[in-house]
N, C-alpha and C positions, 0 to 999 in steps of 0.2 A: 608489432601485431597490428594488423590494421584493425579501424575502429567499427568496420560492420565486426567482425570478427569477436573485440573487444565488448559491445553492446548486446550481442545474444547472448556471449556466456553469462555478462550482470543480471541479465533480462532469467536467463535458468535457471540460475541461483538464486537470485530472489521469488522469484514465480517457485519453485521450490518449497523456498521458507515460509510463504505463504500457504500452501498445501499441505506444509509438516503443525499448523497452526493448525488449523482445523481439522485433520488428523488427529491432534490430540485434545482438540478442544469435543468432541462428538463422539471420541473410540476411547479414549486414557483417560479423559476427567471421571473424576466418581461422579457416578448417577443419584446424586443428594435432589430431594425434594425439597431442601430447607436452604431454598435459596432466600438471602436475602430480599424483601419482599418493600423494598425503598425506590420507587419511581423515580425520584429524582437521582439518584445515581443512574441508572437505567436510559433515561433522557440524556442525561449531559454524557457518556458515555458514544452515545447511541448521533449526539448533534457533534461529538467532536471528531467520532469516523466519517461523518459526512464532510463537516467544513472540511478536514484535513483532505477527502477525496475534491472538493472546489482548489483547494490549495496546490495540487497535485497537476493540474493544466494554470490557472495563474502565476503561478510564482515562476515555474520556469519561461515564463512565455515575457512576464518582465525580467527576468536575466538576461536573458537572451537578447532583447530589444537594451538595454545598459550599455554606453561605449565598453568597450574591450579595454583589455593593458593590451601598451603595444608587444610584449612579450606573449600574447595569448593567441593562437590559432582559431581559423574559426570550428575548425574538428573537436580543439580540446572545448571549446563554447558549447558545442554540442553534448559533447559525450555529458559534462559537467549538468548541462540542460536533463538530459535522457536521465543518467544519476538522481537527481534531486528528483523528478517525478515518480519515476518506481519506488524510491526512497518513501515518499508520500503515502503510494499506495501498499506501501508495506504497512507504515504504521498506523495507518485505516484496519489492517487486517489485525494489527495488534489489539486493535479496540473492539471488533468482536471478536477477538479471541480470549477478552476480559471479560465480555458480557456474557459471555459461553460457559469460562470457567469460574467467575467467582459469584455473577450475578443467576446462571442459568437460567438464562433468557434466549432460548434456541431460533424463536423468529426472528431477533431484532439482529442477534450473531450471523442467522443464515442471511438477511438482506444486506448487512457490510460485506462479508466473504464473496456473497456473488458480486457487490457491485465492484469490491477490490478485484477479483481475480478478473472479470470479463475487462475492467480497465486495462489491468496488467496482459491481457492477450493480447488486444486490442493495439500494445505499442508494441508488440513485435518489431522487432529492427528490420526495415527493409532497404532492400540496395533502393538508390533513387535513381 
């Protein structure tokens, strides 16, 4: 399978799971008012979708720059690159979709999900 090929279906399916998150964090969570009402969960929820969205362009950007095994192609470096950053901004979206469902915190949940998903579009796989 070639790896454009290989990269959009990852890229679908996770952009997907990201959209079935907040799907059911806004439509299927119960509408309780008695949300937990503890800021500092809220915060540290709210800074670790963020750092992890930082994480999400540096980490692969030092793998990528890391000598290779000589057993490693520079395709598989990529796809393996491409991987670990969507991976990232998945679990950015995980974290509002904690603050949505346990914390309901609908602002702090809606600025993770948009800044996840506009990321997650944003690296659509292109031929080069």
């Amino acid at each position: 399978m070639p790896a454009l090929k290989l990269k959009r279906i990852l890229w679908a399916g996770l952009l997907a799971s990201n959209l079935m998150l907040v799907f059911i964090s806004f439509f299927l969570s119960p509408h309780s008012q008695n949300a937990v009402s503890d800021n500092f969960i809220t915060n540290l929820l709210l800074g670790m979708g963020a750092l992890i969205l930082v994480f999400s362009f540096v980490l692969p950007k030092l793998i990528s720059k890391a000598p290779q095994r000589p057993d490693q192609t520079p395709e598989q470096m990529e796809i393996t690159t491409f991987i670990l950053g969507l991976a990232f901004n998945e679990s950015a979206s995980i974290m509002a979709f904690i603050l949505k469902f346990i914390q309901h915190d609908t602002n702090n949940s809606l600025i993770l999900f948009a800044l996840s998903i506009g990321i997650f579009i944003g690296r659509f796989p292109k031929e080069i």
